[in-house]
C-alpha angles and dihedrals in degrees: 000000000000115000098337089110092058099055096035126060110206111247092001110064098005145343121263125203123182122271116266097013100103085182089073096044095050088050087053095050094045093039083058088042099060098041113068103182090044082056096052091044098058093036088062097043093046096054086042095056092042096054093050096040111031101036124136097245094042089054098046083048094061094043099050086049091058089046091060098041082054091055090052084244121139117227121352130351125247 
């Protein structure tokens, strides 16, 4: 739901399950349970691709950057 799909690749840094079948979701947390080195994979490659793409100076980058694009400035503001 939301952005979760953006922050999450299927099979690579997480498992997604459609919203509202908590059949799925059960399979996926018992699929991660019993595989220990599935579970550590996607562990590392999620944190990995948390801490590149979701960062705090990544996110105040890009919304400086609208800000100013919204001010009808070019590169940073200040």
């Amino acid at each position: 739901a939301g952005g979760i799909p953006d922050a999450i690749e299927d099979g690579v840094t997480g498992l997604l399950v459609p919203a509202g079948d908590p059949d799925a979701l059960a399979a996926a947390i018992r699929r991660v349970l019993a595989d220990p080195v599935l579970r550590a994979r996607l562990a590392d490659r999620g944190r990995r691709r948390v801490e590149t793409r979701f960062s705090v100076e990544r996110m105040v980058g890009g919304n400086l950057e609208i800000y100013g694009e919204a001010l009808g400035h070019d590169g940073a503001i200040g």
